[in-house]
N, C-alpha and C positions, 0 to 999 in steps of 0.2 A: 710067726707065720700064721697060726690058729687065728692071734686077733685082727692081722689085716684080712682073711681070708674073712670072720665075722661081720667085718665093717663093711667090707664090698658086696656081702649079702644082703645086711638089713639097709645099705644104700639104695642097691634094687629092689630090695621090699616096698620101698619106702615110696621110690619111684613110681613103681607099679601102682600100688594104692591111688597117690596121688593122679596117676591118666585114670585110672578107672572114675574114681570119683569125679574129675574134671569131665567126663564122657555121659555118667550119670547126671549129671548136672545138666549140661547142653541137653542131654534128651528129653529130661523131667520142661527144660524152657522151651521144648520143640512142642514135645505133645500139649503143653500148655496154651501154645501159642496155634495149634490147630484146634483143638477141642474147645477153645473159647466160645462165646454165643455174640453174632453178629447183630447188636442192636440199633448201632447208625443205621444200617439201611433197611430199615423197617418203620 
């Protein structure tokens, strides 16, 4: 019971980590993609 009870932990550890990062990610390509510098139209 201990080690299913472990495996269902570090499953949602694992999960967790993984949205976080996948969230990190998208924002790092959001703020990238606003704070770029507009040279075509100049």
């Amino acid at each position: 019971m201990k080690k299913l009870l472990l495996l269902v932990a570090t499953a949602a550890g694992a999960v967790f980590v993984r949205n976080k990062m996948a969230k990190d990610s998208s924002d790092s390509a959001l703020w990238a993609e606003a704070t770029k510098e507009d040279t075509a139209g100049a």
